[in-house]
DRENZAFI-131246 format. One line per 4 residues: for each residue x, y, z of N, C-alpha, C, O. Coordinates in nm, 2 decimals, always signed. Atoms other than C-alpha are relative to their C-alpha. Example, Ala and Ser with C-alpha at 12.3 -4.5 7.8 and 13.67 -1.06 7.14 Angstrom:
BEGIN
+0.09/-0.12/+0.00/+1.23/-0.45/+0.78/+0.09/+0.12/+0.00/+0.19/+0.12/+0.07 ~ -0.09/-0.11/+0.00/+1.37/-0.11/+0.71/-0.08/+0.11/+0.08/-0.03/+0.22/+0.09
END
This chain:
BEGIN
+0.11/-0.09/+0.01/+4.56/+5.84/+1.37/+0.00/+0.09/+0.12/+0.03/+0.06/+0.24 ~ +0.01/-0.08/-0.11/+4.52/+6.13/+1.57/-0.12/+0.03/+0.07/-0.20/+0.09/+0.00 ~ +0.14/+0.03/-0.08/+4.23/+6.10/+1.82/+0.01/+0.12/+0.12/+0.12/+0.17/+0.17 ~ +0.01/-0.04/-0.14/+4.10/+6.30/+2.12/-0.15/-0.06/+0.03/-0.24/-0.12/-0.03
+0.17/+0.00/-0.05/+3.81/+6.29/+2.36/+0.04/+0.12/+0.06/+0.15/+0.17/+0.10 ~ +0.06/-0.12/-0.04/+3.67/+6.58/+2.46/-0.13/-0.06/+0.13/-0.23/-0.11/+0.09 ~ +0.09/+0.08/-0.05/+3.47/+6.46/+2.80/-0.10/+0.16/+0.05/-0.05/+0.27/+0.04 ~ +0.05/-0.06/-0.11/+3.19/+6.65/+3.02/-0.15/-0.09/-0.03/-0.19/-0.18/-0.11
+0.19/+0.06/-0.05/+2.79/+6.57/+3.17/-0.06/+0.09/-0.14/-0.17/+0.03/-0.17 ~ +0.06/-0.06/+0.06/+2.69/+6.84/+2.87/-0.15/+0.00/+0.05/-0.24/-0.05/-0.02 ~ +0.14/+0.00/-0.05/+2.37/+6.88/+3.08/-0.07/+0.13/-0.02/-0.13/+0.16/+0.08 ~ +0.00/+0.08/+0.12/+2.28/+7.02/+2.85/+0.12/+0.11/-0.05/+0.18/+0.20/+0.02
-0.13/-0.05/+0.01/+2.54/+7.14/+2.60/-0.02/+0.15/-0.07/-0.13/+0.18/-0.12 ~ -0.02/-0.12/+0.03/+2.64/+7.50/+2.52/+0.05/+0.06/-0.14/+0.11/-0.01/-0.22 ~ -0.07/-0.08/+0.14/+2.74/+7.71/+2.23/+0.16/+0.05/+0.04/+0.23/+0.10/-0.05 ~ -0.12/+0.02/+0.00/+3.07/+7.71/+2.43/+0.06/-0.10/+0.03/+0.18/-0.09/+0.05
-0.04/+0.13/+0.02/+3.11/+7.34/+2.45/+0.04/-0.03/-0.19/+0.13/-0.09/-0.25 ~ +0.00/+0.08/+0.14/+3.01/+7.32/+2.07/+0.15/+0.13/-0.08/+0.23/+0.09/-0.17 ~ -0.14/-0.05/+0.11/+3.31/+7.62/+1.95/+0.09/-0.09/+0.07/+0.14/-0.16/-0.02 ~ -0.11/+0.10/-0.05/+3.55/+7.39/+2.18/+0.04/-0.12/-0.12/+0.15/-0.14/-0.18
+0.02/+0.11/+0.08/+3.45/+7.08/+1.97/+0.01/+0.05/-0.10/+0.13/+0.03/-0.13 ~ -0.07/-0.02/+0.12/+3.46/+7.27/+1.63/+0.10/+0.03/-0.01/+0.12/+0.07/-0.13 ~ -0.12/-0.04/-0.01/+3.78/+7.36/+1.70/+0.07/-0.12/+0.03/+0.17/-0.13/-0.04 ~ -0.06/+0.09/+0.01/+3.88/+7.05/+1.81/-0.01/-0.06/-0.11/+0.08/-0.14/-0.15
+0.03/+0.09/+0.17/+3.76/+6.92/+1.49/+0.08/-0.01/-0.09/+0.11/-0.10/-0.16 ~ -0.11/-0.04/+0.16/+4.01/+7.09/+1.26/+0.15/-0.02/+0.08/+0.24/+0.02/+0.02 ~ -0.11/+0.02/-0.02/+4.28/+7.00/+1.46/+0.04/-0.13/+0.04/+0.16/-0.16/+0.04 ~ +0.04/+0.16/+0.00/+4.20/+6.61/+1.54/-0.06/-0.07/-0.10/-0.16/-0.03/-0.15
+0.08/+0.09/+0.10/+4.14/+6.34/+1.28/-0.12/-0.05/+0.03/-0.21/-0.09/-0.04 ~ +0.13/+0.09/+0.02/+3.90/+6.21/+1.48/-0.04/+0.05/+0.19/+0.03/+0.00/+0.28 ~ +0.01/-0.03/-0.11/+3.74/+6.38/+1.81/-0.13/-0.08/+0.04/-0.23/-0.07/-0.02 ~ +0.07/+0.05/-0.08/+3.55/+6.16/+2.07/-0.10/+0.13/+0.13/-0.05/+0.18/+0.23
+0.05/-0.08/-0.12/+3.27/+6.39/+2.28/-0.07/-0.14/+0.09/-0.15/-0.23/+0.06 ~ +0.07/+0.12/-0.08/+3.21/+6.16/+2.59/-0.08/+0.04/+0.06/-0.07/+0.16/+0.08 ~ +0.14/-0.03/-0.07/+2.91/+6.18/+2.77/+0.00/-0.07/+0.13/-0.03/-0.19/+0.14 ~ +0.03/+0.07/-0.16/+2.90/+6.10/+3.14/-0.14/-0.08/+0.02/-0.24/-0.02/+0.01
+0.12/+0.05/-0.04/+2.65/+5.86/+3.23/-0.04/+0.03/+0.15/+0.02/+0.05/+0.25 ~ +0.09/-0.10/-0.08/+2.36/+5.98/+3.44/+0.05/-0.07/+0.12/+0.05/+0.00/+0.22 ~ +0.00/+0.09/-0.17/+2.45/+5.71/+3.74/+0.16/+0.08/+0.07/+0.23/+0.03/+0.16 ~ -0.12/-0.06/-0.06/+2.76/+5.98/+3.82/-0.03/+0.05/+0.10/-0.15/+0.06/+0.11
+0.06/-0.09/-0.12/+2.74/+6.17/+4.16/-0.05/+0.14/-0.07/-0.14/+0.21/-0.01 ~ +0.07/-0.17/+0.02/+2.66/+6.51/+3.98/-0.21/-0.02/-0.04/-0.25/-0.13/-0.07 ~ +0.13/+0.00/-0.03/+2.26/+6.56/+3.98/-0.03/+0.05/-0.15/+0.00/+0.17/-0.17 ~ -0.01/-0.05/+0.11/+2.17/+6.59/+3.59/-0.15/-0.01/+0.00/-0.23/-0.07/+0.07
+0.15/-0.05/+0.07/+1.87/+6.74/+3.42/-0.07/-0.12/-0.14/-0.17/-0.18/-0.18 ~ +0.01/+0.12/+0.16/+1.89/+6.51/+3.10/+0.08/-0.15/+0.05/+0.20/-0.14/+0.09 ~ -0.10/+0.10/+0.04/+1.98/+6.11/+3.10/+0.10/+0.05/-0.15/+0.09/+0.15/-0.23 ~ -0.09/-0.01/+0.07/+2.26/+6.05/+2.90/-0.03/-0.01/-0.15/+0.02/+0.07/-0.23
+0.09/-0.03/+0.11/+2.04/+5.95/+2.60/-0.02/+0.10/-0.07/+0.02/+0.13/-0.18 ~ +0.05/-0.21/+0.06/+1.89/+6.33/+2.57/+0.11/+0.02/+0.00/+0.14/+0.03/-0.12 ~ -0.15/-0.09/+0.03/+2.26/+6.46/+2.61/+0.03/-0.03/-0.11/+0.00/+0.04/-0.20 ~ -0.06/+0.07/+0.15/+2.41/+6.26/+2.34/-0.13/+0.05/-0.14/-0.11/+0.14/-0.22
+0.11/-0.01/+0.12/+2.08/+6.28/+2.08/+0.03/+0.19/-0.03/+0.04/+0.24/-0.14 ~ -0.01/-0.14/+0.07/+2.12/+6.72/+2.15/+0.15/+0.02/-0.01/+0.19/+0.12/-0.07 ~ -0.13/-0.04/+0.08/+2.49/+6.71/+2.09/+0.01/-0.10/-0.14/+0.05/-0.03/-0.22 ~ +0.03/+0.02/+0.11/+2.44/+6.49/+1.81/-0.07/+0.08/-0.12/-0.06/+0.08/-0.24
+0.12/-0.11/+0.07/+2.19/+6.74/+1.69/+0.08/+0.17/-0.05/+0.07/+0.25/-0.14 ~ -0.08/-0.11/-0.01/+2.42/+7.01/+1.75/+0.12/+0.05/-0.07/+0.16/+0.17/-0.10 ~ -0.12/-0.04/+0.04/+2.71/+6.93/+1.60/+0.02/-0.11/-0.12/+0.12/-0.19/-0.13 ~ +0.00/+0.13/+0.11/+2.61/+6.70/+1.29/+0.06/+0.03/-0.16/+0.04/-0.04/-0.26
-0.06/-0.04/+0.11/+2.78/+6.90/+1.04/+0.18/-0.03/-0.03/+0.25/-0.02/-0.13 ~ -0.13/+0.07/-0.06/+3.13/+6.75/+1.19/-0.03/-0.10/-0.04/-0.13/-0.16/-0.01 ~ -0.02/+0.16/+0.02/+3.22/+6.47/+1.03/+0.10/-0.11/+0.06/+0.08/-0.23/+0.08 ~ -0.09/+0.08/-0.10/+3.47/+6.33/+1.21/+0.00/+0.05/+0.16/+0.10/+0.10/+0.22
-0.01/-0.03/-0.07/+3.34/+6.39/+1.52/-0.13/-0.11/+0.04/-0.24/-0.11/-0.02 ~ +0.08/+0.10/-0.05/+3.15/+6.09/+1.71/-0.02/+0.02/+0.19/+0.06/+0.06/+0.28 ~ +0.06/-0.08/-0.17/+2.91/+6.14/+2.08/+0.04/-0.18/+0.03/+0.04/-0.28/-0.04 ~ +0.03/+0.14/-0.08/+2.95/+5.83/+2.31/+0.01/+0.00/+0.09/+0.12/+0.03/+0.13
+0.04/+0.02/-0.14/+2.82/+5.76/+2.66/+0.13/-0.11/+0.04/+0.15/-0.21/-0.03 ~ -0.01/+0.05/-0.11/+3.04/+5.63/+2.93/+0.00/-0.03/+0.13/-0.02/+0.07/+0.19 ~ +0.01/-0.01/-0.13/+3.05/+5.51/+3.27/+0.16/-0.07/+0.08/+0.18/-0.12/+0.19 ~ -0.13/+0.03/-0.08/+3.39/+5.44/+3.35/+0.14/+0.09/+0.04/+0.12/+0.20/+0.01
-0.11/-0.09/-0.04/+3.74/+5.60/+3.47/+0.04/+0.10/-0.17/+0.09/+0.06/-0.28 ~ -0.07/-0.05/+0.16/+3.82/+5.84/+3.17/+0.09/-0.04/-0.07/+0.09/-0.03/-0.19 ~ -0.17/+0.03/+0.09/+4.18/+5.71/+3.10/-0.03/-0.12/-0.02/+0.05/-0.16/-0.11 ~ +0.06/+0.16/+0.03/+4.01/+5.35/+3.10/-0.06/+0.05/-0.15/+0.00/+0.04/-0.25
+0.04/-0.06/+0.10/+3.76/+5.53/+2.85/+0.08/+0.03/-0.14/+0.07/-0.03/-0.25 ~ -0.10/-0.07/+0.07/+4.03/+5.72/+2.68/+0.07/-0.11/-0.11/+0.09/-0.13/-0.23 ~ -0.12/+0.14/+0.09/+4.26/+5.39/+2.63/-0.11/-0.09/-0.06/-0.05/-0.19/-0.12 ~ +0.06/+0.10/+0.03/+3.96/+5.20/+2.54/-0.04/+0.02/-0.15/-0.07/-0.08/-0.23
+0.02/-0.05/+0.10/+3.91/+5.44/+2.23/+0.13/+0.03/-0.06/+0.12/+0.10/-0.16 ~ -0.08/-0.03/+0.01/+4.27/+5.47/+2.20/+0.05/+0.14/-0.07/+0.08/+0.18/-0.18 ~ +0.03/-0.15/+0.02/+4.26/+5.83/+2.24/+0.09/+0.01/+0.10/+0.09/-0.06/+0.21 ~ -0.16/-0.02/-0.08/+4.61/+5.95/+2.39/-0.02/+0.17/+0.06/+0.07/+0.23/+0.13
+0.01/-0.17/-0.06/+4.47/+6.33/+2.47/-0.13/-0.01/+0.00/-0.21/-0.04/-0.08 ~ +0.18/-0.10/-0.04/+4.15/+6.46/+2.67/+0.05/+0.18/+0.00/+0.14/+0.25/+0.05 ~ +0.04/-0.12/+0.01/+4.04/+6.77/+2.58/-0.08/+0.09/+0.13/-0.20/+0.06/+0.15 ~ +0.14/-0.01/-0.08/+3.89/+6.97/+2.90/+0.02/+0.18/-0.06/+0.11/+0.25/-0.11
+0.04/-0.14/+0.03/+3.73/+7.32/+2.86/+0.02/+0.10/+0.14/-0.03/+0.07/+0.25 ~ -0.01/-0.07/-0.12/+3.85/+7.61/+3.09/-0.03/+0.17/-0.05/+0.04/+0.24/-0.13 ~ +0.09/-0.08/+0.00/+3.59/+7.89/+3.13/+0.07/+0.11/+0.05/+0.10/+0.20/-0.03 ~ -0.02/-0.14/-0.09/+3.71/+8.15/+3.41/+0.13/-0.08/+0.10/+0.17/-0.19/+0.09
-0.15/+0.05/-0.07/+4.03/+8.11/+3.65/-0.08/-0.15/+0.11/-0.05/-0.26/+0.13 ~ +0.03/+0.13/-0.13/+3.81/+7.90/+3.93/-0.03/-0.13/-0.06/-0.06/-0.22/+0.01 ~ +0.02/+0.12/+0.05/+3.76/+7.65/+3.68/+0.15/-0.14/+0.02/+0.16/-0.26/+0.04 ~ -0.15/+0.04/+0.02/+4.16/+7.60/+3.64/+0.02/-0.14/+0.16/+0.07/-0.26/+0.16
-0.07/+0.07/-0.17/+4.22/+7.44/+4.03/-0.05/-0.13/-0.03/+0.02/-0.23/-0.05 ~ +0.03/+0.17/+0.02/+3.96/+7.13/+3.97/+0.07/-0.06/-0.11/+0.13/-0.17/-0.09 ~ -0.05/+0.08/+0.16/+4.08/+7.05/+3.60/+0.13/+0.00/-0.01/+0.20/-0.04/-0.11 ~ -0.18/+0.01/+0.03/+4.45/+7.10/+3.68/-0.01/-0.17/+0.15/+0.06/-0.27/+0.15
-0.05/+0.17/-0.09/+4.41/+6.80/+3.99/-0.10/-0.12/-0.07/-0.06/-0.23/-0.04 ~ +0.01/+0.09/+0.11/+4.20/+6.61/+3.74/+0.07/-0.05/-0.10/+0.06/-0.16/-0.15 ~ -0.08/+0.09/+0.12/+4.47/+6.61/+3.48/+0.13/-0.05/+0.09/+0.20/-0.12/+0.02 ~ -0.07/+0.02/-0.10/+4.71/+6.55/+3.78/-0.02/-0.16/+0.00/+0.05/-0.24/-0.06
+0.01/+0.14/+0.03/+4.55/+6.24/+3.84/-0.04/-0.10/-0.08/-0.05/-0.21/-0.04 ~ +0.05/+0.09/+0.17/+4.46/+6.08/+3.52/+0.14/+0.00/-0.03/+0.19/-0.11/-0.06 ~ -0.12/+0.05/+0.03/+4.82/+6.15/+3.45/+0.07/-0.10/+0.11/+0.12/-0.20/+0.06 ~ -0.02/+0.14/-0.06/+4.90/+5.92/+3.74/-0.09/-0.15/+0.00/-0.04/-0.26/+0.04
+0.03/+0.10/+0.04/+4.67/+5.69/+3.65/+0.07/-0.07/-0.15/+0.10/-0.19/-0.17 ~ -0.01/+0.05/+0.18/+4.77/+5.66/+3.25/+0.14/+0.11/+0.00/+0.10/+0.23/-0.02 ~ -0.12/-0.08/+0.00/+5.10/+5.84/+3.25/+0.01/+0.04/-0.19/+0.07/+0.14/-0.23 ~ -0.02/+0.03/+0.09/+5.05/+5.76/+2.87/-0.13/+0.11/-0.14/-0.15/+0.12/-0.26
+0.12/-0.04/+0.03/+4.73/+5.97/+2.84/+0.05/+0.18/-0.02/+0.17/+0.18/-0.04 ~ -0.04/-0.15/-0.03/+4.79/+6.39/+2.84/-0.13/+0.04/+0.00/-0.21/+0.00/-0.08 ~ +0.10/-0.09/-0.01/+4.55/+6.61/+2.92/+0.02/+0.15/-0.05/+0.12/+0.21/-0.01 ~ -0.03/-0.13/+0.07/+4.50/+6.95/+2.71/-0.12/+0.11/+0.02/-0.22/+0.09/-0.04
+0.12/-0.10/-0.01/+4.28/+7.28/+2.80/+0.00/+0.09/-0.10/+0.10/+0.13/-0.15 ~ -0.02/-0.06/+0.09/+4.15/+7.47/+2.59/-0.15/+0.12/+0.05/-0.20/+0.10/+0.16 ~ +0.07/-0.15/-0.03/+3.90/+7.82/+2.61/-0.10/+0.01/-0.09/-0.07/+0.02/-0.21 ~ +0.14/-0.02/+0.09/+3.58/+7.85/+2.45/+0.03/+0.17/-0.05/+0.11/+0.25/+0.01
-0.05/-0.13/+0.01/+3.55/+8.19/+2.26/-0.07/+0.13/+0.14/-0.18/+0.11/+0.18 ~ +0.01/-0.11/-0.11/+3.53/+8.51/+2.54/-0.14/+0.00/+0.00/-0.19/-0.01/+0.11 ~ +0.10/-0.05/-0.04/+3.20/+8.58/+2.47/-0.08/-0.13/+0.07/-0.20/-0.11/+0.11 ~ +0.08/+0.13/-0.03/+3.08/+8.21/+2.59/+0.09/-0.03/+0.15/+0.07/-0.13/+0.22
-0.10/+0.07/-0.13/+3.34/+8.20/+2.90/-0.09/+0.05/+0.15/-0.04/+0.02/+0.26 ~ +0.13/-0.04/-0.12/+3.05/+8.33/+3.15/-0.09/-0.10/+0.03/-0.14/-0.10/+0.14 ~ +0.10/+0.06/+0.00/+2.84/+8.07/+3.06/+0.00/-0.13/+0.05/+0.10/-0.18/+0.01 ~ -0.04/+0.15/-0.01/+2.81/+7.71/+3.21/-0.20/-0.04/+0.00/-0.29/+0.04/+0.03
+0.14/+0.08/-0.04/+2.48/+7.46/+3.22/-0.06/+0.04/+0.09/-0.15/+0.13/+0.08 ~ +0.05/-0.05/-0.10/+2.40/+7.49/+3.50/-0.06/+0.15/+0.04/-0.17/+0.19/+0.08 ~ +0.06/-0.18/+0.02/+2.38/+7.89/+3.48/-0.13/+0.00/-0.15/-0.22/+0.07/-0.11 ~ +0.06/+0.05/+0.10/+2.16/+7.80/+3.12/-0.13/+0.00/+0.07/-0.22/+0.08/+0.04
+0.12/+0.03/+0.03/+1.90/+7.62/+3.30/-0.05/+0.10/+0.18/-0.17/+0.08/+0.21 ~ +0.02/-0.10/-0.10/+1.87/+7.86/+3.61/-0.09/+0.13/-0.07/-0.21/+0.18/-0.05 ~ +0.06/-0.13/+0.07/+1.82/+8.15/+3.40/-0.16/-0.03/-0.07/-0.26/+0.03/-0.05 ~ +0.13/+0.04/+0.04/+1.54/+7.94/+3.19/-0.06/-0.01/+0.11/-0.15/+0.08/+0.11
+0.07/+0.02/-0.13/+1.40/+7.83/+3.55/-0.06/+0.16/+0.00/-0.18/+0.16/-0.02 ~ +0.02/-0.14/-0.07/+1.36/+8.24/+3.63/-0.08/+0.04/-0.06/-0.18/+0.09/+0.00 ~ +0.10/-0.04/+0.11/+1.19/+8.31/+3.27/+0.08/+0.09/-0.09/+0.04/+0.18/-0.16 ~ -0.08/-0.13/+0.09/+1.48/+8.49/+3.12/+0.06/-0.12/-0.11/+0.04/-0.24/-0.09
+0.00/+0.01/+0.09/+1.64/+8.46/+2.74/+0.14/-0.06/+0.00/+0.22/-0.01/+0.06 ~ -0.15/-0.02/-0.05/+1.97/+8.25/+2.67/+0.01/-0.05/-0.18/+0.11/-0.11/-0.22 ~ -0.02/+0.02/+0.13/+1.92/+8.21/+2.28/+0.14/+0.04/-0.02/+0.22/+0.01/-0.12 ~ -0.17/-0.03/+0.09/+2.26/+8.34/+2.24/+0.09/-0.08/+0.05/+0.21/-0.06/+0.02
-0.11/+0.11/-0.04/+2.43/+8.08/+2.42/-0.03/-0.21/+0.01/+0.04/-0.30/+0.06 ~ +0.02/+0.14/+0.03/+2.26/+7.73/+2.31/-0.11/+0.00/-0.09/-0.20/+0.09/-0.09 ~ +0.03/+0.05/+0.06/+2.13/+7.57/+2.06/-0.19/+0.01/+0.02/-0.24/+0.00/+0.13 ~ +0.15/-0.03/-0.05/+1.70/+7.63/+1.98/+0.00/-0.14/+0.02/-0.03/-0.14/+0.15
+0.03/+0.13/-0.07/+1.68/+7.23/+2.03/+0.01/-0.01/+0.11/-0.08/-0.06/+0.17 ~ -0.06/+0.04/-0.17/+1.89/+7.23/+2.38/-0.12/+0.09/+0.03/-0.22/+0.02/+0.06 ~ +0.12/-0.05/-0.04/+1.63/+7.53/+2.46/-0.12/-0.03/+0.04/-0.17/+0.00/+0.15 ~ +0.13/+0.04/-0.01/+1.32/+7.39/+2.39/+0.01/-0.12/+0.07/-0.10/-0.14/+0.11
-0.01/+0.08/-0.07/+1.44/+7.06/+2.57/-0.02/+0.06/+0.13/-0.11/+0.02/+0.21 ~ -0.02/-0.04/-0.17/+1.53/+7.25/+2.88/-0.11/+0.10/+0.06/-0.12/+0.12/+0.18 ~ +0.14/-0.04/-0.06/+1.19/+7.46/+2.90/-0.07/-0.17/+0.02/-0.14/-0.20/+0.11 ~ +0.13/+0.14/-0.02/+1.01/+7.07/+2.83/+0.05/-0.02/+0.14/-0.04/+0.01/+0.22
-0.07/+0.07/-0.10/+1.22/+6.95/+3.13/-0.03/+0.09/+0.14/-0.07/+0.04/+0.24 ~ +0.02/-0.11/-0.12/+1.20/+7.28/+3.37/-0.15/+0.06/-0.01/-0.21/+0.04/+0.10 ~ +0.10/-0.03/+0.01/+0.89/+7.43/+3.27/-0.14/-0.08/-0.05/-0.25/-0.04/-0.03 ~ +0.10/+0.13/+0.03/+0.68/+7.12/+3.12/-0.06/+0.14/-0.12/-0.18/+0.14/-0.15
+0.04/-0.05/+0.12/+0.65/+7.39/+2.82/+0.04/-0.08/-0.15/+0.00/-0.02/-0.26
END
């Protein structure tokens, strides 16, 4: 079978996470989105629960495409789903430097593992989470780049709206 994972925090997830994943869809029998668990060093908006439940929500028209929380080394993860390729997503050039010494070292962990990038479509390569829930914080509009569920999560969470 041909497997991947596709990993990130999806805090929360984007309309250029979700073309990534439909795209990985049609080209994997069977695509893993992993979900970082909240006890990681990055500072997330959503436990892992809410992440998983709005990519669930997001992308439930995928049938072969299953969310699952971890908390361990990816290629541990990876081999534990026997998933021989991660998927990572590369936005703009400064993204390239971290995610090329990430697949650097995962290939020296799991030599057995490959790491593959892939490009959300152009009009989504501006956008990351983080920038999402900033803009919501400010009081500006980001309907064209997530989901109305992720939205209205991320006003309940930022604005108690």
């Amino acid at each position: 079978m041909n497997n991947a994972i596709y990993p990130g925090s999806f805090d929360p997830i984007t309309y250029g996470h979700i073309d990534i994943i439909e795209r990985c869809s049609n080209i994997y029998d069977h695509l893993i989105v992993g979900v970082i668990q909240s006890n990681s060093p990055k500072k997330m908006l959503f436990n892992e629960n809410e992440r998983k439940n709005m990519i669930k929500t997001s992308i439930s028209h995928l049938n072969n495409v299953e969310v699952k929380i971890f908390n361990t080394l990816l290629v541990d993860f990876a081999s534990q789903e026997k998933c021989s390729i991660i998927i990572r997503g590369l936005r703009v050039l400064s993204d390239f430097e971290y995610e090329f010494k990430m697949a650097l070292m995962n290939r020296n962990l799991n030599e057995k593992i490959t790491t593959l990038f892939m490009m959300p479509h152009e009009k989504y390569t501006h956008v990351s989470s983080s920038l999402l829930k900033e803009v919501i914080y400010l009081g500006g509009n980001i309907d064209n780049y997530a989901p109305k569920e992720v939205i209205d999560n991320i006003n309940k969470k930022i604005n108690g709206k």
